[in-house]
C-alpha positions as CSV (number, residue, x, y, z in Angstrom):
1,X,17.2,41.6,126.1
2,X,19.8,42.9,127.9
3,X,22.4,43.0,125.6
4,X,19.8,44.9,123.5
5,X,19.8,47.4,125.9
6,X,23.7,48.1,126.2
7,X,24.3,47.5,122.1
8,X,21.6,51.1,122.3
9,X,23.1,52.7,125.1
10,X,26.1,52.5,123.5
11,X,24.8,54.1,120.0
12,X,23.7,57.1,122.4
13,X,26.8,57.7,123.8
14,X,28.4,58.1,120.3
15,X,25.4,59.6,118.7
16,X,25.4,62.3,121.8
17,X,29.5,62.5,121.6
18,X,28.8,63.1,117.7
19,X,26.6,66.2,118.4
20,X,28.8,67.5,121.2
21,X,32.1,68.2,119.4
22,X,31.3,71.1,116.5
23,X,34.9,70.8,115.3
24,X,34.4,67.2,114.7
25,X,31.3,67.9,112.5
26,X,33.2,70.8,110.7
27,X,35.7,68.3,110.0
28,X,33.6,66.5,108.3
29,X,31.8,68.8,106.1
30,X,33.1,71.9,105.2
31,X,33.6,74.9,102.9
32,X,36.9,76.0,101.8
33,X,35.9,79.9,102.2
34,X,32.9,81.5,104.1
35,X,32.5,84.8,101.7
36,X,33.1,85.5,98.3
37,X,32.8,88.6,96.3
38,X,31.2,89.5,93.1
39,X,30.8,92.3,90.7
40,X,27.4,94.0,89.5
41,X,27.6,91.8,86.6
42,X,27.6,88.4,88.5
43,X,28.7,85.8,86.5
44,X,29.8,81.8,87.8
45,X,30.6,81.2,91.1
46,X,32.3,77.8,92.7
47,X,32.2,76.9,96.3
48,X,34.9,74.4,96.9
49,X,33.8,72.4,99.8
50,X,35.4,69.1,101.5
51,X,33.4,66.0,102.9
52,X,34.7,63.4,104.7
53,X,32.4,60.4,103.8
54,X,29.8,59.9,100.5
55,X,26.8,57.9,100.7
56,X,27.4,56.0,96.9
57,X,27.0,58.6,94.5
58,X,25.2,61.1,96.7
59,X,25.8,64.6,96.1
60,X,25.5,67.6,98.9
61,X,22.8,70.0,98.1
62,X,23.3,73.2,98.5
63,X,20.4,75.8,99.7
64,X,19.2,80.0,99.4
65,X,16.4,81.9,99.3
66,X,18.3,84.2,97.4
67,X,16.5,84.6,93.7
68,X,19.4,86.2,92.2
69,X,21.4,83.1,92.6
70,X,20.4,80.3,90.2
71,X,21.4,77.4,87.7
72,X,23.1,75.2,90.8
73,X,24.9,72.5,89.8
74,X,25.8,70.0,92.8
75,X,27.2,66.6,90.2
76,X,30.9,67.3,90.7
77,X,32.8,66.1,94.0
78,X,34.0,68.8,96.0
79,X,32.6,71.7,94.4
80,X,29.0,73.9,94.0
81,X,29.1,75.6,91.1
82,X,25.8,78.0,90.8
83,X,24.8,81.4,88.7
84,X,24.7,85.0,90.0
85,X,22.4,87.2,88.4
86,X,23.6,90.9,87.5
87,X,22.9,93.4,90.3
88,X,20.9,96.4,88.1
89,X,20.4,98.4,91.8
90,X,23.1,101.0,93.2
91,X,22.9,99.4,96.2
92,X,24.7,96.1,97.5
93,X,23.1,92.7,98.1
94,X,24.2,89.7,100.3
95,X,23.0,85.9,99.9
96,X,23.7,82.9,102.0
97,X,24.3,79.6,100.6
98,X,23.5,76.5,102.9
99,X,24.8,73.1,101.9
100,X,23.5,70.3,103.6
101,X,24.4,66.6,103.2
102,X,21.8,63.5,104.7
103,X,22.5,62.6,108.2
104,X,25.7,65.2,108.5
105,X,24.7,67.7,111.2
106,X,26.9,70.5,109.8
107,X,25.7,73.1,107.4
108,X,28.4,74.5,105.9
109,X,27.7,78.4,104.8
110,X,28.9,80.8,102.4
111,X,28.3,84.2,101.9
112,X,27.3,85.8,98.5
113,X,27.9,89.7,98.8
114,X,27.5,90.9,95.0
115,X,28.8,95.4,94.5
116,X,26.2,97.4,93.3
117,X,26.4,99.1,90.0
118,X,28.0,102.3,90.0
């Protein structure tokens, strides 16, 4: 019994060292740019992202609200490729991307800013 209970105080230390070092968890999951730029017409985008450890064939997902960004394709290692729509208003528009990988706690983000047509 007792050994049970230092075999789980020791997975709480590291769990608790894990979530107190946000380098660390950057390191292990990130994206290789935070923004990226697009024209009124939209067109492909790919996030290139890097991951330290896969679960078998596991792929990270990757997350917006946004509807103008669509067709996401998450099936190749170290890159997101997804769709953005053309922008029809004058006015700019912005999107953030989320990825998010099982029991990683970092989220990487990306920004989608897409120019409005002139």
């Amino acid at each position: 019994m007792r050994l049970l209970g230092l075999i789980l105080a020791a997975l709480v230390a590291c769990v608790s060292c894990n979530n107190s070092d946000p380098k660390g968890a950057a390191e292990e999951f990130g994206v290789s740019t935070s923004v990226v730029e697009c024209t009124d017409l939209g067109g492909s985008v790919k996030i290139k992202y890097r991951l330290k450890e896969y679960v078998g064939s596991v792929m990270p997902a990757a997350v917006t609200d946004a509807d103008w960004i669509s067709d996401i394709d998450n099936t190749q290692r170290g890159e997101i490729t997804l769709r953005v729509l053309p922008n029809y208003d004058a006015e700019s528009r912005e999107a953030v991307v989320e990825l998010r990988y099982l029991n990683v706690d970092a989220r990487p983000r990306v920004t989608i800013r897409q120019s409005g047509q002139q």
